[in-house]
Residue frames as a rotation matrix with the C-alpha (Angstrom) as fourth column:
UNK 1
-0.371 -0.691 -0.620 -10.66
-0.476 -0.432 0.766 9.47
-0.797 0.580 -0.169 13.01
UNK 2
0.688 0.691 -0.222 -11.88
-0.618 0.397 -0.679 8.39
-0.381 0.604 0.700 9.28
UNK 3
-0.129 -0.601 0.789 -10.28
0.168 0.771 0.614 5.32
-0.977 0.212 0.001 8.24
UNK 4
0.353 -0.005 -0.936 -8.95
-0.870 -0.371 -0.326 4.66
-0.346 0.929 -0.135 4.65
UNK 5
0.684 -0.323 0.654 -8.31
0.368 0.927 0.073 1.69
-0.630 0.191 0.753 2.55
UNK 6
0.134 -0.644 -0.753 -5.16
-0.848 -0.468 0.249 2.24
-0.513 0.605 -0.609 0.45
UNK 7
0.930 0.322 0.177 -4.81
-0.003 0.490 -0.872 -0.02
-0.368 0.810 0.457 -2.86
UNK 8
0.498 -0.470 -0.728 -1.82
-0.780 -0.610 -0.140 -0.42
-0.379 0.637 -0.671 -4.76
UNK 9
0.946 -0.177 0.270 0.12
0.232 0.955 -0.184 -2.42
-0.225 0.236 0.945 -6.77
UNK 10
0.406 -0.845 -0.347 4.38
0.281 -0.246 0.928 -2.66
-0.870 -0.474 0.137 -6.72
UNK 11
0.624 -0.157 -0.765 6.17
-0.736 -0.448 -0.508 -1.06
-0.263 0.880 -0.395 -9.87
UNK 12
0.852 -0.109 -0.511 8.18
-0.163 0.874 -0.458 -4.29
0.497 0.474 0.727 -11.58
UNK 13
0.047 -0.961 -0.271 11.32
-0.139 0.262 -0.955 -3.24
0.989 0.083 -0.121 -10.45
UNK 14
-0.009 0.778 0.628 9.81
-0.857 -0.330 0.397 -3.12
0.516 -0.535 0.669 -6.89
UNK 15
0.816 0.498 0.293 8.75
-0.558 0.812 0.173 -6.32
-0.152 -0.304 0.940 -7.04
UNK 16
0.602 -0.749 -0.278 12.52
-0.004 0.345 -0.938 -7.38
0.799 0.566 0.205 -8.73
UNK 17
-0.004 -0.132 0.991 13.49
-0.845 -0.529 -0.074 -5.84
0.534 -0.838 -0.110 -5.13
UNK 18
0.354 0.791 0.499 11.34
-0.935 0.315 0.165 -7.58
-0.027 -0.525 0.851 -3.20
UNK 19
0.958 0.104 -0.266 12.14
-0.193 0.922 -0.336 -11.06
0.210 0.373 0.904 -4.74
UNK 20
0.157 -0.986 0.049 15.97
0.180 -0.020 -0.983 -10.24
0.971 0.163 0.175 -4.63
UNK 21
-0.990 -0.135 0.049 15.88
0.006 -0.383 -0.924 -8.99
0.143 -0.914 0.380 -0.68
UNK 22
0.033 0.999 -0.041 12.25
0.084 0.038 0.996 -10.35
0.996 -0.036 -0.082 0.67
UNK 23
-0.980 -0.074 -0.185 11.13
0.199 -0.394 -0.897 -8.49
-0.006 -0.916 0.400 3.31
UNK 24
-0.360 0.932 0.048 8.56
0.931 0.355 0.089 -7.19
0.066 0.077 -0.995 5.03
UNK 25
-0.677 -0.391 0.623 7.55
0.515 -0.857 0.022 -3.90
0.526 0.336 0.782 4.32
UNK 26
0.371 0.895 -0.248 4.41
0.811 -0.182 0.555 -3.34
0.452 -0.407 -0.794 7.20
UNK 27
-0.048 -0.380 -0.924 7.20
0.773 -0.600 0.206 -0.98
-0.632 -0.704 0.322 9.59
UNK 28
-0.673 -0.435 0.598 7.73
0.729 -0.530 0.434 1.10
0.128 0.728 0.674 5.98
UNK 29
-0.549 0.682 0.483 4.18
0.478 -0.218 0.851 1.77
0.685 0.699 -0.206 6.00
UNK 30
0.601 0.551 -0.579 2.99
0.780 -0.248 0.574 2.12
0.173 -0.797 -0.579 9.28
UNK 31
-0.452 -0.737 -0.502 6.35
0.790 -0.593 0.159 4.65
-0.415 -0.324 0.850 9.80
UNK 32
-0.965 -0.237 -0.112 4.94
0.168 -0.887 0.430 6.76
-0.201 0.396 0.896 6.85
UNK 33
-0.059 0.996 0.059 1.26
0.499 -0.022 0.866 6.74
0.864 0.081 -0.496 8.07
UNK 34
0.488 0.084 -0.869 2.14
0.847 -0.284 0.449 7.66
-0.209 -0.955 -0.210 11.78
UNK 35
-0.586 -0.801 0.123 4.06
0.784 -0.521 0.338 10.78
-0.206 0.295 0.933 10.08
UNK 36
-0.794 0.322 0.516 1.29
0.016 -0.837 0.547 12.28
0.608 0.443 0.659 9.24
UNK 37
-0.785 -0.002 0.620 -0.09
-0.604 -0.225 -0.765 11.56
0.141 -0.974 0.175 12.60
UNK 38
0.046 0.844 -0.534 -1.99
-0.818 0.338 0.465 8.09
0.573 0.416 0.706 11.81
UNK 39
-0.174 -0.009 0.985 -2.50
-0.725 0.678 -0.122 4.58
-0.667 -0.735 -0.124 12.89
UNK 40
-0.481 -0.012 -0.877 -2.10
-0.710 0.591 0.382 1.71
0.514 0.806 -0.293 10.98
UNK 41
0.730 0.574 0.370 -5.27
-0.583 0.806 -0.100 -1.29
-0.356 -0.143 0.924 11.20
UNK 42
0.402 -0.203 0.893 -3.39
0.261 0.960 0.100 -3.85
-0.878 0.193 0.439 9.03
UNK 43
-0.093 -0.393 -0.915 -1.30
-0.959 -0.212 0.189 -3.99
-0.269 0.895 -0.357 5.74
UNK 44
0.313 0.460 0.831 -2.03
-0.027 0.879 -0.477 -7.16
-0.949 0.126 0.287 3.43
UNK 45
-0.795 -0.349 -0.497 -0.48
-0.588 0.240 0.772 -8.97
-0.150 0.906 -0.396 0.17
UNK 46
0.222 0.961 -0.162 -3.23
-0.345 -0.078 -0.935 -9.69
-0.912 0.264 0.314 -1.85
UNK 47
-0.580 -0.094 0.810 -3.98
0.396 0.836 0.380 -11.57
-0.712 0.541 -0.447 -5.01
UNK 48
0.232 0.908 0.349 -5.42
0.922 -0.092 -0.375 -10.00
-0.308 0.409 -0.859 -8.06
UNK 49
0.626 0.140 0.767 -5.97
0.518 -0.809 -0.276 -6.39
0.582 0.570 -0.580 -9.27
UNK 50
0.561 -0.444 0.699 -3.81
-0.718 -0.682 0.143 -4.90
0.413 -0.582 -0.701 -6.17
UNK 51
0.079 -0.542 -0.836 -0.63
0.379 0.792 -0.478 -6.48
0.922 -0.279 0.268 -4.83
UNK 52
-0.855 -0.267 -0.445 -1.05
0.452 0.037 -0.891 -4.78
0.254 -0.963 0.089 -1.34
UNK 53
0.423 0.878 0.224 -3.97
0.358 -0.390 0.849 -3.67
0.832 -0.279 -0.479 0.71
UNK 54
-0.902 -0.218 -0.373 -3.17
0.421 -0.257 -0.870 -0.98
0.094 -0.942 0.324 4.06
UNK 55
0.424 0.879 0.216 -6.22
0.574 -0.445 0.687 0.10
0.701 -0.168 -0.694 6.14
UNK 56
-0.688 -0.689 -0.228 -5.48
0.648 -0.442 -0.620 3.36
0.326 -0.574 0.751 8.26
UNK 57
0.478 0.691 -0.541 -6.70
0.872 -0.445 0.202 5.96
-0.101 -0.569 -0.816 10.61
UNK 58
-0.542 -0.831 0.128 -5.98
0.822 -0.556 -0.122 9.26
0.173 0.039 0.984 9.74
UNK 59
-0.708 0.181 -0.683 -6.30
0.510 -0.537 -0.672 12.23
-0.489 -0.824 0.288 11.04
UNK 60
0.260 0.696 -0.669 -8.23
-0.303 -0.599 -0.741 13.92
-0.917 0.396 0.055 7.63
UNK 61
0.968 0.223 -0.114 -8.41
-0.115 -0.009 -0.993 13.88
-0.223 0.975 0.017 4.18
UNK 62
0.750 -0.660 -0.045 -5.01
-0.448 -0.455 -0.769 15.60
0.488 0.597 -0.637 3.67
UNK 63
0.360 -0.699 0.618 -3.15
-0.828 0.066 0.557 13.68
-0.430 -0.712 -0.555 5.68
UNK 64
0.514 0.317 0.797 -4.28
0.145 0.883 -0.446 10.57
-0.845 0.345 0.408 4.02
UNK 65
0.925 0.149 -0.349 -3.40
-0.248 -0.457 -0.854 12.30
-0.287 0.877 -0.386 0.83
UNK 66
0.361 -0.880 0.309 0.28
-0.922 -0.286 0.262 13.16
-0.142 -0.379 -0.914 2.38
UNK 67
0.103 -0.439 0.893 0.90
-0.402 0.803 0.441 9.62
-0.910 -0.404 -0.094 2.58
UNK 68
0.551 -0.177 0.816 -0.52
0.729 0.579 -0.367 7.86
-0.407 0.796 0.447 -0.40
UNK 69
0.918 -0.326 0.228 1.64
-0.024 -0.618 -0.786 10.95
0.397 0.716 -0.575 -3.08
UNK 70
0.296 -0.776 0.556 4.90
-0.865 0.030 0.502 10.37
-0.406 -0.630 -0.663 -0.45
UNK 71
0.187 -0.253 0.949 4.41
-0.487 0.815 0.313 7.08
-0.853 -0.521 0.029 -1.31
UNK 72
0.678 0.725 0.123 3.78
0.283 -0.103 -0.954 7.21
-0.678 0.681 -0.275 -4.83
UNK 73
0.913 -0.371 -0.167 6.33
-0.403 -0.885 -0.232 9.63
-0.062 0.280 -0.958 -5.48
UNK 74
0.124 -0.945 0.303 9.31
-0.663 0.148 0.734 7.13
-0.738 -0.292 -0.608 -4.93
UNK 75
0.056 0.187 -0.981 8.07
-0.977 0.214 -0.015 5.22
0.207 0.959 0.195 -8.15
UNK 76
-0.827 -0.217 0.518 7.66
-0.452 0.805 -0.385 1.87
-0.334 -0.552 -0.764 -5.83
UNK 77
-0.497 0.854 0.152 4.22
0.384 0.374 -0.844 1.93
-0.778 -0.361 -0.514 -6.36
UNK 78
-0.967 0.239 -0.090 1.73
-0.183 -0.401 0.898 2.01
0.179 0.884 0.431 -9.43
UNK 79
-0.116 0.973 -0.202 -1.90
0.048 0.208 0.977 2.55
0.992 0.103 -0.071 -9.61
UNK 80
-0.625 0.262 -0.735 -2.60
0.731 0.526 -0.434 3.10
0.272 -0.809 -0.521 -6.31
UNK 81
-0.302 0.765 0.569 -5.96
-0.050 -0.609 0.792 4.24
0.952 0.211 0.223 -4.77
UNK 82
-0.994 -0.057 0.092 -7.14
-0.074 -0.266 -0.961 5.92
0.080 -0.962 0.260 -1.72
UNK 83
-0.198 0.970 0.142 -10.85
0.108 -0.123 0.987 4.82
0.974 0.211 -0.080 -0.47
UNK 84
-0.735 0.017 0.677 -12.49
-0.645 -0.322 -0.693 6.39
0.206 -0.947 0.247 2.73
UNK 85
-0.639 0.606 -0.474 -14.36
0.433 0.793 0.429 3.87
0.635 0.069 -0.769 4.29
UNK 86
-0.314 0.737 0.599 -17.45
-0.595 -0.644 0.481 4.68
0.740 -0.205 0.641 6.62
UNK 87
-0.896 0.245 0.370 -18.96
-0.188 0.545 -0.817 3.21
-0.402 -0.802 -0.443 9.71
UNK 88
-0.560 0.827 -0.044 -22.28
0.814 0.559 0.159 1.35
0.157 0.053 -0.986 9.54
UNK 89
0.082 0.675 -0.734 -23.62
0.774 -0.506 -0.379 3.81
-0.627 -0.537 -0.564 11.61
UNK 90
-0.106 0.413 -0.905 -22.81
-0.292 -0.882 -0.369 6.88
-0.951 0.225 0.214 9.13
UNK 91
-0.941 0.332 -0.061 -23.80
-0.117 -0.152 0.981 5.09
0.317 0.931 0.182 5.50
UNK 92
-0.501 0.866 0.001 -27.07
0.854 0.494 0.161 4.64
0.139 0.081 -0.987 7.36
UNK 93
0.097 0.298 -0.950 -27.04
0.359 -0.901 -0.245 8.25
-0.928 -0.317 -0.195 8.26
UNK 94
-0.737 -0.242 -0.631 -26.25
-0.477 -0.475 0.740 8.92
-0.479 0.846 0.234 4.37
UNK 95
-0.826 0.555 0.093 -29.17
0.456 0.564 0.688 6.78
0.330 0.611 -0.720 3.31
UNK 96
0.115 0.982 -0.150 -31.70
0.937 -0.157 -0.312 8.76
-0.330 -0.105 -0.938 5.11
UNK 97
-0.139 -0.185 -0.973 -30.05
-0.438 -0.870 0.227 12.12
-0.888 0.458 0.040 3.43
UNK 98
-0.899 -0.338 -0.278 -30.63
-0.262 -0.094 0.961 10.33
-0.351 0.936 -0.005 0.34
UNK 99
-0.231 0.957 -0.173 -34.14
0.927 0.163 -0.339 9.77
-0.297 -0.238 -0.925 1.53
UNK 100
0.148 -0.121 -0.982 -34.34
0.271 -0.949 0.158 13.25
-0.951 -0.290 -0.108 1.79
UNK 101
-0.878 -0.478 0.020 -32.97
0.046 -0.042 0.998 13.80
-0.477 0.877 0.059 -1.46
UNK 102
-0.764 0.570 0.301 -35.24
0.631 0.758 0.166 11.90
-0.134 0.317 -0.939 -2.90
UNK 103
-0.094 0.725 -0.682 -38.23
0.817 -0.335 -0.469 14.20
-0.569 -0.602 -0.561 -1.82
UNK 104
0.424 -0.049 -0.904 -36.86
-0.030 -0.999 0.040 16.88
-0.905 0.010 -0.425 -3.85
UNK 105
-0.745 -0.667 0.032 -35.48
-0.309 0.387 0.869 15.03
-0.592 0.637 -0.494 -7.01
UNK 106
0.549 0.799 0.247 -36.63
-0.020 0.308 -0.951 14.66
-0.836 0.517 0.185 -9.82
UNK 107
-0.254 -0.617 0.745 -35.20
0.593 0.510 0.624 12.48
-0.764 0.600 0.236 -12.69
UNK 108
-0.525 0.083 -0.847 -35.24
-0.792 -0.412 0.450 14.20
-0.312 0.907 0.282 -16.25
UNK 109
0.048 0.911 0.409 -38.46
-0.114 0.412 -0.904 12.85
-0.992 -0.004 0.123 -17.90
């Protein structure tokens, strides 16, 4: 299945939540990844540009999709981004297609 890294950071009032009733919100996430027939690697609070990090297996694109906009949609969450990650084994199969490429490319001169 292609794994995804999901980004996001909590909307203030969210986090006003959170602080008022601290919890842990991994079951939230992992419930509304396995909905759309995933698996949840790990969920992480995180320092910096993103207050949470979740890595997941899902079944496709649109599933992935399904989740992060579900999740989105309840105005918990701002800014948040979906990145497909890759195995070793296929960015090395995309580097020899970009070999390839290559062969046939040609920059503007």
């Amino acid at each position: 299945m292609p794994v995804y890294m999901y980004q996001a950071s909590y909307s203030g009032e969210a986090i006003k939540a959170l602080v008022n009733n601290p919890q842990d919100r991994t079951g939230a996430a992992q419930a509304a990844i396995e909905a759309n027939g995933g698996t949840m690697v790990g969920a992480w609070m995180a320092f910096g540009e993103d207050d949470l990090v979740v890595i997941a297996d899902m079944p496709d694109d649109e599933s992935m999709v399904g989740v992060a906009l579900a999740i989105s949609s309840t105005g918990a969450i701002v800014g948040g981004k979906t990145t497909k990650l890759l195995t070793l084994d296929q960015a090395v199969s995309g580097m020899k297609k970009a070999k390839a490429v290559l062969s046939v490319y040609k920059p503007p001169a």
